[in-house]
N, CA, C and O atoms as CSV, one atom per row, in Angstrom:
chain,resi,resn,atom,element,x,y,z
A,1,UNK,N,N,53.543,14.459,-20.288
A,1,UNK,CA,C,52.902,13.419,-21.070
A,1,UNK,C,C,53.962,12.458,-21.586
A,1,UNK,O,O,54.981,12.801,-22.187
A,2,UNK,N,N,53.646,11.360,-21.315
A,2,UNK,CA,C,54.637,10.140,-22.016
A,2,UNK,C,C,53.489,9.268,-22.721
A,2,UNK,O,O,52.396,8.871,-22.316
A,3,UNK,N,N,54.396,9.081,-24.337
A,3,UNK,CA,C,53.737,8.252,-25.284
A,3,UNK,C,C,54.471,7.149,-25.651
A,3,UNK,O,O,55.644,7.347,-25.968
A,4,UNK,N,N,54.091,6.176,-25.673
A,4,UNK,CA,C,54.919,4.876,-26.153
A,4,UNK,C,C,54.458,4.409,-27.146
A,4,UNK,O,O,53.252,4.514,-27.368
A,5,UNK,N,N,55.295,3.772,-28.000
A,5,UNK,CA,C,54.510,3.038,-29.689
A,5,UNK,C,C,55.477,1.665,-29.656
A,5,UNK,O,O,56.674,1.617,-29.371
A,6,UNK,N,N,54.920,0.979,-29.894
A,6,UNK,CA,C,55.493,-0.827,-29.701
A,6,UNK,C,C,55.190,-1.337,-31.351
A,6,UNK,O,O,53.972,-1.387,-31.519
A,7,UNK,N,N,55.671,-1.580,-32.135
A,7,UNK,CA,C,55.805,-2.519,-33.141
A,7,UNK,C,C,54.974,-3.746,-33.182
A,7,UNK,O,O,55.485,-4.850,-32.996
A,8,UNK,N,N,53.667,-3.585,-33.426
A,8,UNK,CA,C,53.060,-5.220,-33.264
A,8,UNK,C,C,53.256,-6.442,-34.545
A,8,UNK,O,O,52.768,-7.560,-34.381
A,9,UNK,N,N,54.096,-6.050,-35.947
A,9,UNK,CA,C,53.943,-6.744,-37.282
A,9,UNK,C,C,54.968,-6.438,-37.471
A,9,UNK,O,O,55.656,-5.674,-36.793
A,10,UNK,N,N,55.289,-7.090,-38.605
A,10,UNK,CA,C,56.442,-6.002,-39.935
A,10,UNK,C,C,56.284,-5.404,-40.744
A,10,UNK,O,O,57.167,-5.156,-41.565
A,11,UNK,N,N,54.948,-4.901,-40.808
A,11,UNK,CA,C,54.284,-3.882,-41.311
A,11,UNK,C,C,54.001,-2.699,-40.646
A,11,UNK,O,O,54.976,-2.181,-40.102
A,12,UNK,N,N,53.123,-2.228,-40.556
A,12,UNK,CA,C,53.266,-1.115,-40.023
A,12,UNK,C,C,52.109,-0.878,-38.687
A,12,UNK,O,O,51.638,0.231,-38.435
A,13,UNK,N,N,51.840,-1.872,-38.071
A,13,UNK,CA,C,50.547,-1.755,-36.924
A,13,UNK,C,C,51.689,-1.495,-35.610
A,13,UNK,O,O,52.848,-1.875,-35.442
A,14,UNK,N,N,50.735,-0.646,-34.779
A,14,UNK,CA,C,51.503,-0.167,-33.811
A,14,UNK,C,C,50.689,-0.422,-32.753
A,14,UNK,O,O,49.529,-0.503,-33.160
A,15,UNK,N,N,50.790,-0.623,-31.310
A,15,UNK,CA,C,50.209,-0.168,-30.325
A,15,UNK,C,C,50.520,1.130,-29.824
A,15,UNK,O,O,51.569,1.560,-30.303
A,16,UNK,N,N,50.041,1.782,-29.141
A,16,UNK,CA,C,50.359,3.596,-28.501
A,16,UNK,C,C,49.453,3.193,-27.260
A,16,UNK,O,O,48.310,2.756,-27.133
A,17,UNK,N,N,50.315,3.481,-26.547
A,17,UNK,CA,C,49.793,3.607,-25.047
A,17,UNK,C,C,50.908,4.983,-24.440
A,17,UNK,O,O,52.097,5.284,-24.551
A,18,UNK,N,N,49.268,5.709,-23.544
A,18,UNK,CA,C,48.956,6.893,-23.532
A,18,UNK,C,C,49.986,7.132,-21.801
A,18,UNK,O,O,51.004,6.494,-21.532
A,19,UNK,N,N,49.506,7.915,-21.130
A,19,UNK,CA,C,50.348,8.060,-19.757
A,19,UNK,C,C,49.002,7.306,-18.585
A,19,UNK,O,O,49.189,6.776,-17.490
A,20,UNK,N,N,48.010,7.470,-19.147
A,20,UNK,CA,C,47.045,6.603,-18.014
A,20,UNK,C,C,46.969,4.896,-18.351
A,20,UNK,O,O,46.315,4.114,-17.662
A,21,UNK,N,N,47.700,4.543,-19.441
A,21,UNK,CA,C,47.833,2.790,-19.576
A,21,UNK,C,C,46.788,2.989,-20.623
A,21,UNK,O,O,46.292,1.868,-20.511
A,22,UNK,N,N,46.069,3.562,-21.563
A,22,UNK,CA,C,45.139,3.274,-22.366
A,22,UNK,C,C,45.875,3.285,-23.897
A,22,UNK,O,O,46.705,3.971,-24.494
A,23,UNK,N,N,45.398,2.600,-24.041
A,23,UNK,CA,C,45.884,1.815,-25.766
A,23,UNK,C,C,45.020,1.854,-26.896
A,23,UNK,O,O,43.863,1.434,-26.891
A,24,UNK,N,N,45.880,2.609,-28.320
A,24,UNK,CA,C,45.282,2.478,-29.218
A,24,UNK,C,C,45.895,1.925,-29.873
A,24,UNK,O,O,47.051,1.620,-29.579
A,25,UNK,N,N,45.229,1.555,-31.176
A,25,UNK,CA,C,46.107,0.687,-32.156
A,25,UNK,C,C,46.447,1.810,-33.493
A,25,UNK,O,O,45.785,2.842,-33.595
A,26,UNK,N,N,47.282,1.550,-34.241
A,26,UNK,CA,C,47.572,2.386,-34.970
A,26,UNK,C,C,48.047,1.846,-36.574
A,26,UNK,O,O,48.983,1.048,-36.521
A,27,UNK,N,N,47.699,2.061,-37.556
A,27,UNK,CA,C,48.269,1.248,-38.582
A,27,UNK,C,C,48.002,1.760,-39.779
A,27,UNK,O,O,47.210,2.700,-39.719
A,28,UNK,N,N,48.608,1.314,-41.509
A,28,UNK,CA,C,48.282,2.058,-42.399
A,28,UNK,C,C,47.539,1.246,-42.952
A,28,UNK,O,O,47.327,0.096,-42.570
A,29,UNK,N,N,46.916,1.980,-44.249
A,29,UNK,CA,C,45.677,1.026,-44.968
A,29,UNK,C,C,47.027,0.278,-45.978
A,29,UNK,O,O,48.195,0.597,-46.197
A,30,UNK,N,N,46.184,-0.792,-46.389
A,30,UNK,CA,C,46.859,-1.947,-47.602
A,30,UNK,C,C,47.524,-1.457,-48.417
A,30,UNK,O,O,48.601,-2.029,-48.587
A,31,UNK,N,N,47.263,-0.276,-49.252
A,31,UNK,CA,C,47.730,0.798,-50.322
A,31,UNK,C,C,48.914,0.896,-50.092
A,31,UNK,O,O,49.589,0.995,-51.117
A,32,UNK,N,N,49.656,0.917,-48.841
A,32,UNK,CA,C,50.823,1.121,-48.543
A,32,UNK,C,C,51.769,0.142,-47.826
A,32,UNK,O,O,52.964,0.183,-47.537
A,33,UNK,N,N,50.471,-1.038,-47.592
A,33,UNK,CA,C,51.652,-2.397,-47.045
A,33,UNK,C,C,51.054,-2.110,-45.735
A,33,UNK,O,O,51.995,-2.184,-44.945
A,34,UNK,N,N,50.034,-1.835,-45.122
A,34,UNK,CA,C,49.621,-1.816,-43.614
A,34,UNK,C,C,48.392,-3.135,-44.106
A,34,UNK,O,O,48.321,-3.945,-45.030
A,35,UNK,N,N,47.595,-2.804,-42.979
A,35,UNK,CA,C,46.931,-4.703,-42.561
A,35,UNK,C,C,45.401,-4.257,-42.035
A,35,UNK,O,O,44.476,-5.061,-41.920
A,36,UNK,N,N,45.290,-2.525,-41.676
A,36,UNK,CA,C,43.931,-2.222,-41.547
A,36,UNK,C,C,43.801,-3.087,-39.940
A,36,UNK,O,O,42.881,-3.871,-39.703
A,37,UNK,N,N,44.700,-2.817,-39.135
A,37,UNK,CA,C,44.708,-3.115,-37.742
A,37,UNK,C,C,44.646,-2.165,-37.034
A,37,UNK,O,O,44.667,-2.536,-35.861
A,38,UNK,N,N,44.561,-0.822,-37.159
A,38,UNK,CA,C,44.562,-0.043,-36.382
A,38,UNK,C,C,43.954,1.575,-36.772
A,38,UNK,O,O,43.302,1.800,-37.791
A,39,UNK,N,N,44.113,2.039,-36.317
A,39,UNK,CA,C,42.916,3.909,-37.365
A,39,UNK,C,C,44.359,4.315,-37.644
A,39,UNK,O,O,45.285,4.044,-36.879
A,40,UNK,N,N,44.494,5.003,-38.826
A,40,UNK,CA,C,45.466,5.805,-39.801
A,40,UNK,C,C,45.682,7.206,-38.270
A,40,UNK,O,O,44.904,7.631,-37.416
A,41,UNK,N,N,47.025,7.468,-38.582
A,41,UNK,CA,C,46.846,9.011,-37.823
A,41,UNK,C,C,46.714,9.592,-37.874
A,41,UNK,O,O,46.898,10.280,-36.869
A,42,UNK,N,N,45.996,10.483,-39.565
A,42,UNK,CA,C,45.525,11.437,-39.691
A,42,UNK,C,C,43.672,11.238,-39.469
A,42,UNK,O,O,42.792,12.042,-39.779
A,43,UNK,N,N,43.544,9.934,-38.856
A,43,UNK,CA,C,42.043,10.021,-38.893
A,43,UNK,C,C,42.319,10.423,-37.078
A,43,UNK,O,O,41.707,11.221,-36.370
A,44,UNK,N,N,43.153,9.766,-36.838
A,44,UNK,CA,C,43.698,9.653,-35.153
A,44,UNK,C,C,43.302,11.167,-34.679
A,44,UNK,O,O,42.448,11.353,-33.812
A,45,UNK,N,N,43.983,12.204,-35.310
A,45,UNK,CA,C,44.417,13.696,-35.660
A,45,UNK,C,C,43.027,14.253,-35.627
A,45,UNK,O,O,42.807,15.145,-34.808
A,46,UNK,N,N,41.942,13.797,-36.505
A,46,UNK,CA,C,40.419,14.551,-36.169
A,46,UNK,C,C,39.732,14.034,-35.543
A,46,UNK,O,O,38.707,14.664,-35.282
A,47,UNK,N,N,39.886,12.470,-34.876
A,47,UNK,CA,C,39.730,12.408,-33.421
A,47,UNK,C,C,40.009,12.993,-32.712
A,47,UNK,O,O,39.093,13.640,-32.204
A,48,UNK,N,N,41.324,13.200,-32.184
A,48,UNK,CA,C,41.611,14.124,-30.932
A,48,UNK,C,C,40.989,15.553,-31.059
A,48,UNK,O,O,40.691,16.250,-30.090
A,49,UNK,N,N,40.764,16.046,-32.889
A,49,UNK,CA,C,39.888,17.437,-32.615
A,49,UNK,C,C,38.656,17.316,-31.834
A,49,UNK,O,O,38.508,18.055,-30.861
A,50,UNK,N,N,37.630,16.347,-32.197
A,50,UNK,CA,C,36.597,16.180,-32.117
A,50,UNK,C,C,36.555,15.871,-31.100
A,50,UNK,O,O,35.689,16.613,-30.637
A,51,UNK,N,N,37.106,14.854,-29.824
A,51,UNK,CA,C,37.323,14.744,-28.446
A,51,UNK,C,C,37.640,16.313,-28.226
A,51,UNK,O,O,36.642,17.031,-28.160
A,52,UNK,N,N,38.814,16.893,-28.113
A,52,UNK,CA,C,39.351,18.132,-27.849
A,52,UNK,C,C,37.677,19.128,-28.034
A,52,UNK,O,O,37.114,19.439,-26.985
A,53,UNK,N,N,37.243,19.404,-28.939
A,53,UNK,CA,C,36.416,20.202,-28.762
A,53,UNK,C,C,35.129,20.068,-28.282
A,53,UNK,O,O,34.346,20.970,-27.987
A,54,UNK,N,N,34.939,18.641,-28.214
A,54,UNK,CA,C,33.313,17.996,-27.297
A,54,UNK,C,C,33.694,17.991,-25.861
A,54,UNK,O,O,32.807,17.661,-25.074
A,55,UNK,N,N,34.670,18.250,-25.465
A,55,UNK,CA,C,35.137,17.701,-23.857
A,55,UNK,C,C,34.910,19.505,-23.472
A,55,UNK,O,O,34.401,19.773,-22.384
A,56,UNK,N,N,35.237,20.433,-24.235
A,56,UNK,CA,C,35.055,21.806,-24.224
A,56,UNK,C,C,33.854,22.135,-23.945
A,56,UNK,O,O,33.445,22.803,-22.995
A,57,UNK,N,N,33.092,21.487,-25.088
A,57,UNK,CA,C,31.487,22.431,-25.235
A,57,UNK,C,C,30.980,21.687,-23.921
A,57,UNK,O,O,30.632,22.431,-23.005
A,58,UNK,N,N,30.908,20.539,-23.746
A,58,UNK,CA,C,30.807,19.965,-22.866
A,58,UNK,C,C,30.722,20.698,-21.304
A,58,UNK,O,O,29.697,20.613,-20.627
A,59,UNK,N,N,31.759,21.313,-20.912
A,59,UNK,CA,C,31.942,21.634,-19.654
A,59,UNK,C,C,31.661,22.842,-19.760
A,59,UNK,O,O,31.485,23.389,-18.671
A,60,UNK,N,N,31.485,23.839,-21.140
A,60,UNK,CA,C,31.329,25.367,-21.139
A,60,UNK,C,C,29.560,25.255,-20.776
A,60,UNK,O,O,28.951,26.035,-20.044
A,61,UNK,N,N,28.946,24.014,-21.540
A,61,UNK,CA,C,27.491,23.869,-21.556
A,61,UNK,C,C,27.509,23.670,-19.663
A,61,UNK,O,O,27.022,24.613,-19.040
A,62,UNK,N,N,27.799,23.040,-19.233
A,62,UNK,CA,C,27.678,22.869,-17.711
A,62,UNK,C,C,28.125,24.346,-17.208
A,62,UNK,O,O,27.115,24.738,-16.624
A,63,UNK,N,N,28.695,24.949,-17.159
A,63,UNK,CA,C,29.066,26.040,-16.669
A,63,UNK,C,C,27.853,27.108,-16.640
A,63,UNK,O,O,27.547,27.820,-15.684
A,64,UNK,N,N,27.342,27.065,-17.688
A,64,UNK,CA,C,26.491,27.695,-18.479
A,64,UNK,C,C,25.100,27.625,-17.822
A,64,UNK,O,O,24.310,28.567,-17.755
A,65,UNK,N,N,24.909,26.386,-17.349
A,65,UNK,CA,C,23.687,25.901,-16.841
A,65,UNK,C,C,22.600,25.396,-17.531
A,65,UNK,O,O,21.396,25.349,-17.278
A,66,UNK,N,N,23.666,24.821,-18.974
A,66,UNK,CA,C,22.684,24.143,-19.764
A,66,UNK,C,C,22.621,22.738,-19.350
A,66,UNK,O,O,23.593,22.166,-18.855
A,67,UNK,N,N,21.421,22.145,-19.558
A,67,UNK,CA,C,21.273,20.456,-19.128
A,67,UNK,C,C,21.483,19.506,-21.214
A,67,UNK,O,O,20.704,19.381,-22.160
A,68,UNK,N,N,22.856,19.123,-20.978
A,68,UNK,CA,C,23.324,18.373,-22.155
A,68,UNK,C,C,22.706,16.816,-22.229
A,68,UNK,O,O,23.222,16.035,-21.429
A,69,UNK,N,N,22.045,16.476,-22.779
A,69,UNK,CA,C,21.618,15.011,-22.642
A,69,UNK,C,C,22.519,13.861,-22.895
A,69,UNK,O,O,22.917,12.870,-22.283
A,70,UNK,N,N,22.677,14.446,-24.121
A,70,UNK,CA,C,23.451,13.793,-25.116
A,70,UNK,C,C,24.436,14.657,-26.377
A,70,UNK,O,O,24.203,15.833,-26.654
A,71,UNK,N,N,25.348,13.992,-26.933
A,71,UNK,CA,C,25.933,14.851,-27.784
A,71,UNK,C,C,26.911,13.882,-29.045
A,71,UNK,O,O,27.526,12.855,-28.758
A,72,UNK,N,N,26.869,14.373,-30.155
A,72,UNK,CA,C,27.677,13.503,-31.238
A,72,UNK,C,C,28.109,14.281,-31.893
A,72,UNK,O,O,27.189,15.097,-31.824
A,73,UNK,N,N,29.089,14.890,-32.759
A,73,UNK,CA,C,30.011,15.232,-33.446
A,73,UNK,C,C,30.594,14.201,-34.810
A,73,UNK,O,O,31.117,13.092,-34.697
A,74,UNK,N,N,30.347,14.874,-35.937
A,74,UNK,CA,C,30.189,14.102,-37.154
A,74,UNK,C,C,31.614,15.277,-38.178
A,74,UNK,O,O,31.351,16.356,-38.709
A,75,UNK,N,N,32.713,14.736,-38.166
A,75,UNK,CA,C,33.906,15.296,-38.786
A,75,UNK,C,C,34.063,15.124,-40.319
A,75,UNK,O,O,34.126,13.994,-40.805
A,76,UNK,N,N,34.120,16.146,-41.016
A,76,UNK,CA,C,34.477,15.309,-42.509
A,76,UNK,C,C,35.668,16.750,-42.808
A,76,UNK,O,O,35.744,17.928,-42.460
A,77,UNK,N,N,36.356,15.912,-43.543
A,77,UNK,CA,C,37.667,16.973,-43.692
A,77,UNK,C,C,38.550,16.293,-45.417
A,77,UNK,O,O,38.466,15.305,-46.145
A,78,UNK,N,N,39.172,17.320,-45.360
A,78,UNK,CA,C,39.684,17.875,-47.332
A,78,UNK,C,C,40.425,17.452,-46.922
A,78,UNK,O,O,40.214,17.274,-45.723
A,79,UNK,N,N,41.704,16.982,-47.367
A,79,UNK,CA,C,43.600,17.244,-47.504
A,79,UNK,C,C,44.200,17.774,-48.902
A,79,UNK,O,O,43.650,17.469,-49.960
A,80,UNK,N,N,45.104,18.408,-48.869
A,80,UNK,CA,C,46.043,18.374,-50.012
A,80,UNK,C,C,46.078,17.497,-50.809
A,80,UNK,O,O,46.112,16.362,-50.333
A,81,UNK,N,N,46.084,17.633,-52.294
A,81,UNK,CA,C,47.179,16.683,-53.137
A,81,UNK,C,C,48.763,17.060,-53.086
A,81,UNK,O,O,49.385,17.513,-54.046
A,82,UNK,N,N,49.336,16.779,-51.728
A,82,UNK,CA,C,50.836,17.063,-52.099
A,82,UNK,C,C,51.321,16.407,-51.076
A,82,UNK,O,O,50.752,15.740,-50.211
A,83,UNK,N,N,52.516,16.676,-51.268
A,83,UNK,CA,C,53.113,15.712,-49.500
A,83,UNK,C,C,53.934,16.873,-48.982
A,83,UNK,O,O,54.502,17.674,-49.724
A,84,UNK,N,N,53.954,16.906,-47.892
A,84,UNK,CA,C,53.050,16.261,-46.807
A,84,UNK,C,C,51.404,16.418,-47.194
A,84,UNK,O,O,51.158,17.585,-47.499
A,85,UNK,N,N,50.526,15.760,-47.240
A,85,UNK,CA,C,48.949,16.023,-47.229
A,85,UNK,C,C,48.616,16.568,-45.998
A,85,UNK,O,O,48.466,15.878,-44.989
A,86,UNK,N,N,48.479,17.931,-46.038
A,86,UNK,CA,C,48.145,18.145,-44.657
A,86,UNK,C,C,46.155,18.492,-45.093
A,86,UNK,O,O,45.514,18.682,-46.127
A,87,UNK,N,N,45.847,18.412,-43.628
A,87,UNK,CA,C,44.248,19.072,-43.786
A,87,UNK,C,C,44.213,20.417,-44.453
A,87,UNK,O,O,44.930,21.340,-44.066
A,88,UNK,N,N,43.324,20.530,-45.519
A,88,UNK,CA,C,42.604,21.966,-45.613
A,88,UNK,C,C,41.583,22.722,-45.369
A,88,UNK,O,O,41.563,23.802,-44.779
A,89,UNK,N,N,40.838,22.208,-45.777
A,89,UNK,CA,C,39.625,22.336,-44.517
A,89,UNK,C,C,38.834,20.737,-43.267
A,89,UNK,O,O,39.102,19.535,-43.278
A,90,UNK,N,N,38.004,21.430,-42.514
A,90,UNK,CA,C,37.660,20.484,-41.419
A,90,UNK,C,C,36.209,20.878,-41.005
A,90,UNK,O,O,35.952,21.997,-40.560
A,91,UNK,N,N,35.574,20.212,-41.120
A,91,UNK,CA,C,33.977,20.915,-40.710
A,91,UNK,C,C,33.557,19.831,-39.430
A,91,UNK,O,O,33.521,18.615,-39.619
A,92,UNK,N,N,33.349,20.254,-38.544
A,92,UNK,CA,C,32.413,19.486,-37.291
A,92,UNK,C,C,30.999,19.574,-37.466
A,92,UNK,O,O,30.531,20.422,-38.226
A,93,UNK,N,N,30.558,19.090,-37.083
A,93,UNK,CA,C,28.769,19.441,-37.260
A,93,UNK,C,C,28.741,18.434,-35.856
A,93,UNK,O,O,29.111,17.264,-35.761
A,94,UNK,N,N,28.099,19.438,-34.694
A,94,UNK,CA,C,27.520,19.011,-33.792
A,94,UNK,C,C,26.071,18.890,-33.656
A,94,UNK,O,O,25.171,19.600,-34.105
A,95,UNK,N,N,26.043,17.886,-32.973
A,95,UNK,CA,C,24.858,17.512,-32.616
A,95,UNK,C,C,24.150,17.169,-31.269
A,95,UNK,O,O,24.245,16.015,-30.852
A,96,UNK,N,N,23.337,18.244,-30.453
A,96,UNK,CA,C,23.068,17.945,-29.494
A,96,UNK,C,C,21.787,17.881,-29.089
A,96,UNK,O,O,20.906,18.418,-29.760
A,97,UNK,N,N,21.497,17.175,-27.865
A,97,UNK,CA,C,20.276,16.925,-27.318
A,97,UNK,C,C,20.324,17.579,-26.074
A,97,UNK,O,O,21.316,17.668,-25.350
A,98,UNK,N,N,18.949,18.131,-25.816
A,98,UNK,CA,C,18.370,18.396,-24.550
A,98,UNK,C,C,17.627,19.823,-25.013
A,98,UNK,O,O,17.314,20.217,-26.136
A,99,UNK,N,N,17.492,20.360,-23.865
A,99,UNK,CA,C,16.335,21.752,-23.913
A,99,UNK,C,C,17.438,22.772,-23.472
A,99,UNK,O,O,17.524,23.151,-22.305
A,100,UNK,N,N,18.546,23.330,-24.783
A,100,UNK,CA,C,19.373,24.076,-24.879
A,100,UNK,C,C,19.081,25.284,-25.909
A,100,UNK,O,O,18.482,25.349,-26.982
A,101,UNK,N,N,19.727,26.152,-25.155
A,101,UNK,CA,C,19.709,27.708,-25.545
A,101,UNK,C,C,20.471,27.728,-26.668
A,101,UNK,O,O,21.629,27.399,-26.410
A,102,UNK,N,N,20.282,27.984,-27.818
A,102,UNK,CA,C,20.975,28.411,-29.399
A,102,UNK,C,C,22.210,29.107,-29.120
A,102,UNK,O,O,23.342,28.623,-29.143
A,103,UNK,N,N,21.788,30.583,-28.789
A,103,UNK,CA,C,23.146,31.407,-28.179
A,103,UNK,C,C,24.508,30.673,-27.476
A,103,UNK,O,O,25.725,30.648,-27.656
A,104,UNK,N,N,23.564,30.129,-26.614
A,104,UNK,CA,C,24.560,29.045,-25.568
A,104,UNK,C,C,25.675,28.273,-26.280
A,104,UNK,O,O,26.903,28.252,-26.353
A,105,UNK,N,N,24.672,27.695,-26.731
A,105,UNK,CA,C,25.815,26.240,-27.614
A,105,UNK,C,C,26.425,26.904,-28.692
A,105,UNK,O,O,27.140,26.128,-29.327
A,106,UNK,N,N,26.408,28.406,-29.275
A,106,UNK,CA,C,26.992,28.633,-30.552
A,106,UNK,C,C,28.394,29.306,-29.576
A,106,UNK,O,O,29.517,29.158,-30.058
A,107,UNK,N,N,28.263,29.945,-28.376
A,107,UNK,CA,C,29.256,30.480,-27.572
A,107,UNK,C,C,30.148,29.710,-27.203
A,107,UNK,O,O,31.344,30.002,-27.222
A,108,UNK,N,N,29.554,28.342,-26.721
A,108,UNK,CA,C,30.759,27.014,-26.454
A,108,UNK,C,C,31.230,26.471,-27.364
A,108,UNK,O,O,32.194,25.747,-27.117
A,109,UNK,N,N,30.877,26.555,-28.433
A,109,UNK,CA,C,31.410,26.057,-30.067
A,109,UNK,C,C,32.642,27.041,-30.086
A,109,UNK,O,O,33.744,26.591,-29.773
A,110,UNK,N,N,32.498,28.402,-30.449
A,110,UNK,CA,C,32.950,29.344,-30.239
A,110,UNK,C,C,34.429,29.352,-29.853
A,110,UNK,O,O,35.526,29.377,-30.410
A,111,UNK,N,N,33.645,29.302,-27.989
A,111,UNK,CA,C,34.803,29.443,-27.116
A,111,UNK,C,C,36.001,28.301,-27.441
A,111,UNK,O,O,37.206,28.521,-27.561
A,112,UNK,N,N,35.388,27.182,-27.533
A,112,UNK,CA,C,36.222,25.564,-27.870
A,112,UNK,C,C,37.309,26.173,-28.667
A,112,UNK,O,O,38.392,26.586,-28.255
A,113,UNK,N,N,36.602,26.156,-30.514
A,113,UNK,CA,C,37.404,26.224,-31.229
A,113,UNK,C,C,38.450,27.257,-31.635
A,113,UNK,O,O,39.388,27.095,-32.415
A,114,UNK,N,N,38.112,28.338,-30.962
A,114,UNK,CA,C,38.797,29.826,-31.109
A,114,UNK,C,C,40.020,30.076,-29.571
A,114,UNK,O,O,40.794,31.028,-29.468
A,115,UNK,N,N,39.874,29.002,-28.611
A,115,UNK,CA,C,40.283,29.580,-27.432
A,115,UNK,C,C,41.356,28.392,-26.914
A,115,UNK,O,O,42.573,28.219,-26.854
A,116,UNK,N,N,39.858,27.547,-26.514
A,116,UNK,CA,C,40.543,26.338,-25.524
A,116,UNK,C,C,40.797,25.587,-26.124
A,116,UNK,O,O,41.627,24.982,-25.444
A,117,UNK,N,N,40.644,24.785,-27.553
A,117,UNK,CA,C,41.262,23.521,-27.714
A,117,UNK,C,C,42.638,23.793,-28.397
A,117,UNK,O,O,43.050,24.657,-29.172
A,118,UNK,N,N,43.098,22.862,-27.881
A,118,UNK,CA,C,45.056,22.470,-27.979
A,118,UNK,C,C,45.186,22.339,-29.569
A,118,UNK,O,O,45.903,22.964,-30.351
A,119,UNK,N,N,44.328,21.402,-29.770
A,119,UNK,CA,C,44.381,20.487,-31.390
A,119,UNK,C,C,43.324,21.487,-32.236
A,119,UNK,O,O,43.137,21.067,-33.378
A,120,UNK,N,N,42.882,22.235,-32.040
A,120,UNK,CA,C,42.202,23.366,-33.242
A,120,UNK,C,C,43.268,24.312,-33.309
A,120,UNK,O,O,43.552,24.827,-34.390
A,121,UNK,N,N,43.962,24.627,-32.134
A,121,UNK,CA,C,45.061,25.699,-32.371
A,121,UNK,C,C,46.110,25.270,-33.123
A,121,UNK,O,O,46.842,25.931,-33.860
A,122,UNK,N,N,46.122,23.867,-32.823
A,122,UNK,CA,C,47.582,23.457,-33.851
A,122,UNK,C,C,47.483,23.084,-34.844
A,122,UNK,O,O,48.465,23.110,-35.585
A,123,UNK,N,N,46.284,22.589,-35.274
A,123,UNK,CA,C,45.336,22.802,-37.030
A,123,UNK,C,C,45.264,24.095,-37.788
A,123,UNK,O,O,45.843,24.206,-38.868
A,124,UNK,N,N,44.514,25.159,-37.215
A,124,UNK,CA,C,44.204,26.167,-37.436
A,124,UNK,C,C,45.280,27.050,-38.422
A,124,UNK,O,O,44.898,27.984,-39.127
A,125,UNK,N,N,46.584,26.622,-38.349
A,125,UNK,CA,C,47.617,27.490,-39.379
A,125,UNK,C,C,47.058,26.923,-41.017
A,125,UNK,O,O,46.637,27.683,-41.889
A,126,UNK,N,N,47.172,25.570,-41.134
A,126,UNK,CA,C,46.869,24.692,-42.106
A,126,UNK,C,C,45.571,24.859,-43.210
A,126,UNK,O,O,45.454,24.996,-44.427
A,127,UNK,N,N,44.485,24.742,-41.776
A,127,UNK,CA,C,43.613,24.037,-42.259
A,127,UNK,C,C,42.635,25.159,-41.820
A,127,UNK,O,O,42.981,25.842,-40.856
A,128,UNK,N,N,41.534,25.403,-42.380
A,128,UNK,CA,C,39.927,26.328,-42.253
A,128,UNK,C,C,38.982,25.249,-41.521
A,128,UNK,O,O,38.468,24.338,-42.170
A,129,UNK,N,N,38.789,25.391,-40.196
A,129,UNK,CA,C,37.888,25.050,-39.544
A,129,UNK,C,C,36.570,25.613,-39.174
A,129,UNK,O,O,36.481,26.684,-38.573
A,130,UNK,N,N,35.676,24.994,-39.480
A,130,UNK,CA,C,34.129,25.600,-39.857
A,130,UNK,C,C,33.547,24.678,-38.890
A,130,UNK,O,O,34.234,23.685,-38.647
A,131,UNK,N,N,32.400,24.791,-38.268
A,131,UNK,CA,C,31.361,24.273,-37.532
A,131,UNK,C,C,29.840,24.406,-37.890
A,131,UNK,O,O,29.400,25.391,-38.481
A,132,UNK,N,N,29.241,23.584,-37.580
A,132,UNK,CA,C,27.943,23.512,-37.765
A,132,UNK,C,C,26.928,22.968,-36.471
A,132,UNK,O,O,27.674,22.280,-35.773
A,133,UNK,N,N,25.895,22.978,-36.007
A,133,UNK,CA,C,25.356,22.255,-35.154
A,133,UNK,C,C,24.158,22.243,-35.300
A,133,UNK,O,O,23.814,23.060,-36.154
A,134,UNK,N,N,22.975,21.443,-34.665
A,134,UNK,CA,C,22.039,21.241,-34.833
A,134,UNK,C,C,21.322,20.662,-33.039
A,134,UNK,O,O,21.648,19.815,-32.208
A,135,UNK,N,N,20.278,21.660,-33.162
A,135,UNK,CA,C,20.317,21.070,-31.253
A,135,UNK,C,C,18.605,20.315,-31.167
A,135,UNK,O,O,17.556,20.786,-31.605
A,136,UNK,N,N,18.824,19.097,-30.488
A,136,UNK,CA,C,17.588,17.831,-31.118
A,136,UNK,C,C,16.897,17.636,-29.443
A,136,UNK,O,O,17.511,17.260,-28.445
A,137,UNK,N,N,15.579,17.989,-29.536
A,137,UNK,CA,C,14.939,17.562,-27.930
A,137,UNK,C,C,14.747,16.195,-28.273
A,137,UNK,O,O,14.794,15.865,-29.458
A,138,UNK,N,N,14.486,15.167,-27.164
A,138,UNK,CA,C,14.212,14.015,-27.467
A,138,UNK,C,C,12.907,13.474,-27.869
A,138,UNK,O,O,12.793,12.280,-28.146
């Protein structure tokens, strides 16, 4: 993996481009002299959970032989009062659509956050990760 970060201000906005050419922007809020050009990286950080563990349930649900319609993931998370602020807790609450098995989707939740994702394992010392879901026919 190669990451690049380019300086776009004299503040603190960044571009980040990834190893496939895709670009995010990156920056701090006003509070600290940033310009609100780009997502903070600790919001960056429960993005990649929330990708990391939907790209999981995702393919465990296909495996599975569940038919996924649709799917959304809604993150809200604690930090420290201290510095470093790291996360303390992190709750996902999924949300899915189609004509899915309960068992099913609580096993790919499961499997995601306990096994396969990269970014729950490297949270997980820190921070108490909890899940929730809710499964919606159309």
């Amino acid at each position: 993996m190669n990451i690049e970060l380019v300086r776009k201000n004299k503040a603190f906005h960044f571009e980040a481009t990834d190893s496939s050419n895709q670009k995010v922007q990156i920056d701090a809020g006003p509070k600290v002299g940033g310009e609100d050009k780009g997502t903070r990286p600790m919001d960056l950080l429960l993005m990649a959970l929330g990708g990391c563990s939907s790209i999981d349930i995702g393919l465990i649900l296909k495996k599975q032989k569940q038919e996924l319609e649709d799917f959304k993931v809604q993150i809200t998370a604690d930090r420290e009062d201290a510095v470093p602020s790291l996360f303390k807790k992190i709750n996902l609450h999924f949300i899915l659509w189609g004509d899915l098995k309960e068992k099913k989707v609580i096993k790919s939740i499961e499997l995601s956050l306990e096994k396969y994702c990269s970014v729950a394992k490297i949270l997980e010392p820190t921070a108490e990760i909890t899940y929730s879901f809710e499964i919606r026919n159309n």
